[in-house]
C-alpha positions, 0 to 999 in steps of 0.5 A: 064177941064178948061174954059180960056178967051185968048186975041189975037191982031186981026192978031194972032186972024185971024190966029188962025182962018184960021188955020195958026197959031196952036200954041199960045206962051206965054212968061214971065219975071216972073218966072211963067206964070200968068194965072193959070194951062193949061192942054190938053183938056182945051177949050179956048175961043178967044177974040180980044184985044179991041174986043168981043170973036169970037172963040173957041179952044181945047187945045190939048197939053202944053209944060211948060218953065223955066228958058228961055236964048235967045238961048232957045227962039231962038230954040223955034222959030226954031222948032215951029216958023211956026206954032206961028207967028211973025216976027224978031221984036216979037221974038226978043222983047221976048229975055228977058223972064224968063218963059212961055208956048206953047199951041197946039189948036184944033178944032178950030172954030169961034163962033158968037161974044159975047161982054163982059167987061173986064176991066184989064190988063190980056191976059189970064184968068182962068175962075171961076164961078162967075168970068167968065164975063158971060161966061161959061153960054153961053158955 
């Protein structure tokens, strides 16, 4: 099992944890997602952008993409579409991505803040021992 640090814009974030939203979509232009191996029962561990991590989350299943056209986005939005979010200007600012990944989430819980310093650019992040931001001492 991983450890991952997921930053989320406060409105994805809430829905995440009211359970609106139950699955995290994330594309790329690159021919490969950035962060490193999902698998299930990985725990994920919420963050808003700009924010402390807030929640946690299970993941319960990944479904992995290459080689994205518009049209396969567009048939990612018609079936799992409900239950990702976003409105006509997010799916279509996606239309050019190349690759990415869908996460189902379970048990998903808000946890008490915990502020760390996260200075790059990454909106998802493999935790490691040592690189964890303090983390994975306080899981």
């Amino acid at each position: 099992m991983n450890y991952h640090l997921v930053i989320l814009k406060k409105p994805y974030l809430e829905l995440i944890l009211s359970g609106r939203k139950t699955i995290e979509m994330r594309l790329t232009r690159a021919r490969r997602p950035a962060c490193g191996p999902v698998r299930a029962q990985d725990e994920l561990l919420l963050k808003a952008s700009a924010g402390p991590v807030c929640g946690r989350a299970t993941v319960e299943a990944v479904k992995y993409y290459e080689d994205l056209t518009p049209e396969r986005i567009a048939e990612i939005r018609r079936q799992y579409g409900d239950r990702i979010g976003g409105d006509d200007a997010v799916w279509e600012s996606m239309m050019d991505r190349r690759s990415g990944f869908l996460v189902w989430l379970a048990d998903v819980r808000r946890i008490d803040p915990i502020l760390i310093r996260k200075k790059d650019w990454r909106a998802w992040v493999l935790l490691r021992e040592g690189k964890d931001f303090g983390l994975l001492g306080q899981v």
